[in-house]
C-alpha positions as a Markdown table, in Angstrom:
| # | Residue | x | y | z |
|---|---|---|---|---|
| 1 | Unk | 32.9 | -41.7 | -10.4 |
| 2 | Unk | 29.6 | -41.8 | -8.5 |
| 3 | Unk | 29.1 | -43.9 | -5.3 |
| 4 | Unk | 25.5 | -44.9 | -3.8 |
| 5 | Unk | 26.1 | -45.6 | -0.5 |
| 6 | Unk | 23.5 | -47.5 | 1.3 |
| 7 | Unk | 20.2 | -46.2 | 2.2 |
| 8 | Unk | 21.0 | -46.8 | 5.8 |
| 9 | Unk | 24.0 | -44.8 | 6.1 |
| 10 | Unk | 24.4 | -41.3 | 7.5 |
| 11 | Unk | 23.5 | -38.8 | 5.3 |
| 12 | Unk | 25.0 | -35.2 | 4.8 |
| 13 | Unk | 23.7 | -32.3 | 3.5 |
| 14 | Unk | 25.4 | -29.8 | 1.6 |
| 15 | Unk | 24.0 | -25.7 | 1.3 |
| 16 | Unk | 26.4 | -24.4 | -1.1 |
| 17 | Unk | 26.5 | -22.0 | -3.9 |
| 18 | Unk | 29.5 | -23.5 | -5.9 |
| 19 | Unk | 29.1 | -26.4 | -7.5 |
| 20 | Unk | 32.9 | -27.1 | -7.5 |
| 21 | Unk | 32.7 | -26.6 | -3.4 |
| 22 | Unk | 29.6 | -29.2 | -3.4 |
| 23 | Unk | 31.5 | -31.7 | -6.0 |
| 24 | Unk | 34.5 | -31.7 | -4.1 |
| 25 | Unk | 33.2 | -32.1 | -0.1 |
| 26 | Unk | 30.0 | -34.7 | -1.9 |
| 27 | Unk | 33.3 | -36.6 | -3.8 |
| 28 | Unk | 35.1 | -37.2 | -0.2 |
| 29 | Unk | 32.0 | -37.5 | 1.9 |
| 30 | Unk | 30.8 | -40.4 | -0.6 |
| 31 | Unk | 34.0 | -41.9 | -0.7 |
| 32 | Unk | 33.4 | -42.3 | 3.2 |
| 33 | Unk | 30.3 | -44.0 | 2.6 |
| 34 | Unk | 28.1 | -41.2 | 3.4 |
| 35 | Unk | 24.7 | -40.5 | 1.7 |
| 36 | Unk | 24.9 | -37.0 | 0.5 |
| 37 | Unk | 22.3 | -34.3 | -0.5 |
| 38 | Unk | 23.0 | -30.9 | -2.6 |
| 39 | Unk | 21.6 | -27.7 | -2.3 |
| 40 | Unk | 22.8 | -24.6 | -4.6 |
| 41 | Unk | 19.9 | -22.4 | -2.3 |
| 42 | Unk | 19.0 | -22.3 | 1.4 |
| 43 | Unk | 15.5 | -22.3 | 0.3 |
| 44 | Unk | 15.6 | -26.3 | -1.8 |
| 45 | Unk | 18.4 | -26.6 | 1.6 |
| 46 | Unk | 15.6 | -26.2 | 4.1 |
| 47 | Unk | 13.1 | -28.3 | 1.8 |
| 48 | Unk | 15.8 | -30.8 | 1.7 |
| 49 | Unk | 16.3 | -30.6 | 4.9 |
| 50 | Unk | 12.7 | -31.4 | 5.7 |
| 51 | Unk | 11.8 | -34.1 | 3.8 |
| 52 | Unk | 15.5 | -36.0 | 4.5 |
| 53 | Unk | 16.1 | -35.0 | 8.3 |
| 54 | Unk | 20.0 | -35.3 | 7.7 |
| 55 | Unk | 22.9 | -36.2 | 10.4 |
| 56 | Unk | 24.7 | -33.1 | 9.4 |
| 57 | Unk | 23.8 | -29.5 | 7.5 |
| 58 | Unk | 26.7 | -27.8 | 5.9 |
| 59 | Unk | 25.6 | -24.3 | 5.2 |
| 60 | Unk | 27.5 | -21.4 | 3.3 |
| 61 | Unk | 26.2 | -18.5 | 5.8 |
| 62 | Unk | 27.3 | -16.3 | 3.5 |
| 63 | Unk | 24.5 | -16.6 | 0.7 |
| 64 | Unk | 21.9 | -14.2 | 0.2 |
| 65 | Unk | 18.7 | -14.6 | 2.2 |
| 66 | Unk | 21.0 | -16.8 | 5.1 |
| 67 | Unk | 20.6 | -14.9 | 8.4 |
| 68 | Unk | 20.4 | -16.4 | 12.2 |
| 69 | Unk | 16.6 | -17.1 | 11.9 |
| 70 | Unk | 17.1 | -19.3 | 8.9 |
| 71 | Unk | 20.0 | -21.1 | 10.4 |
| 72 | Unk | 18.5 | -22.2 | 13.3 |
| 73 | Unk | 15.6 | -23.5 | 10.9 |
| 74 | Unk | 18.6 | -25.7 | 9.7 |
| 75 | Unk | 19.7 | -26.0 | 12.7 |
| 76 | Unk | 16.2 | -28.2 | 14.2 |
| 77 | Unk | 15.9 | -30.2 | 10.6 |
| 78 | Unk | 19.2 | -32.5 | 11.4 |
| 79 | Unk | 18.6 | -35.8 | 13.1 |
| 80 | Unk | 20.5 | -34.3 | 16.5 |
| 81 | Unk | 18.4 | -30.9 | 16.4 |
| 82 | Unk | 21.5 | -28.0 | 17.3 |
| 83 | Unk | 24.1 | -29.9 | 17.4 |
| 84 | Unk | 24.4 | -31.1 | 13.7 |
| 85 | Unk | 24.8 | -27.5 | 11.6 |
| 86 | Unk | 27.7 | -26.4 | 10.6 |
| 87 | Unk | 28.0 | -23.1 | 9.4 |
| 88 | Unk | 30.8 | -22.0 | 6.6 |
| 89 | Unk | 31.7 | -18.4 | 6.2 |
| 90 | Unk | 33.2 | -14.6 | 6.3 |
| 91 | Unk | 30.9 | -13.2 | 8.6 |
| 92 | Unk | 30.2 | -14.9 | 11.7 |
| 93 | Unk | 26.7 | -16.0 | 12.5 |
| 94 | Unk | 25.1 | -14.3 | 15.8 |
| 95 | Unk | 26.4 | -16.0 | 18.2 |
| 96 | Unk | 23.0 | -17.4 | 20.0 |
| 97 | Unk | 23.3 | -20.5 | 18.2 |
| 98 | Unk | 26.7 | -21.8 | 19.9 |
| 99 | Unk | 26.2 | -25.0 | 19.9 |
| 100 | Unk | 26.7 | -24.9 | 16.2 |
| 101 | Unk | 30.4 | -25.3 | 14.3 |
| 102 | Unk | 31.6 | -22.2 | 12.4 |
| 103 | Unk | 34.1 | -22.7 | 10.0 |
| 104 | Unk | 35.6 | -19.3 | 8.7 |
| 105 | Unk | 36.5 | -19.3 | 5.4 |
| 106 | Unk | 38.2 | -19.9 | 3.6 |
| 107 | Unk | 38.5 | -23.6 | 4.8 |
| 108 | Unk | 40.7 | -26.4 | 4.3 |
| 109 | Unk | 38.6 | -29.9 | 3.3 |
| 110 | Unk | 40.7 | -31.9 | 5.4 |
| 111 | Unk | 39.5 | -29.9 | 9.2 |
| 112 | Unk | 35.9 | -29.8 | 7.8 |
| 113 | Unk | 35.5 | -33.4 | 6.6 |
| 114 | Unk | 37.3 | -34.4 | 10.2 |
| 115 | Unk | 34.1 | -32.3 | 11.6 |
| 116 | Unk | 31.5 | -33.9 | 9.7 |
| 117 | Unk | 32.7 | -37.3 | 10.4 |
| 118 | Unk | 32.9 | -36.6 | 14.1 |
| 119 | Unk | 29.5 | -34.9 | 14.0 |
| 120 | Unk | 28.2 | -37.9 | 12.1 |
| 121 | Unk | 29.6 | -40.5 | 14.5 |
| 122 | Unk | 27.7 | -38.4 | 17.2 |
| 123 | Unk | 24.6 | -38.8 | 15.6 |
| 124 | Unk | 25.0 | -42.6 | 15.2 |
């Protein structure tokens, strides 16, 4: 099942090498009427990033090529600049960007869509 939601609501996007990981949180983020955009690489994540200017980033920190310089290039492309990223992984980010969410993995969906939706509420 695919949902569009409208063009006006809040939009997520998702940084994430697995595509089961992406079509799971996209499934239950859609089902919550939020607009939702996919990234398999943090390089089409920060392009993404740019042209959409989304509520919320969730990004794996773990991927290759993901260090603290490139999240806090995520971190100014969401619509609340540092307050929208949150950051899923093993290793912990450096801890200079504080004001975004870590989520150590592995995760449960439940916690992390309860973030995103609070995030996104924020944003409204």
């Amino acid at each position: 099942m695919h949902i569009v939601p409208n063009t006006d609501s809040p939009s997520v996007l998702l940084v994430e090498p697995s595509p089961e990981t992406r079509e799971v949180l996209a499934t239950i983020l859609q089902l919550r009427g939020l607009r939702i955009f996919e990234a398999d690489e943090p390089q089409r994540g920060l392009e993404l990033a740019r042209e959409e200017r989304p509520d919320v980033i969730v990004l794996d920190f773990d991927q290759p090529a993901v260090d603290d310089r490139l999240q806090n290039e995520f971190a100014a492309e969401t619509r609340q600049p540092n307050s929208g990223l949150i950051v899923l992984g093993t290793i912990r980010p450096d801890q200079s960007t504080s004001s975004n969410r870590f989520i150590a993995k592995p995760f449960h969906y439940g916690p992390l869509v309860q973030t995103i939706e609070r995030l996104v509420r924020k944003a409204a």
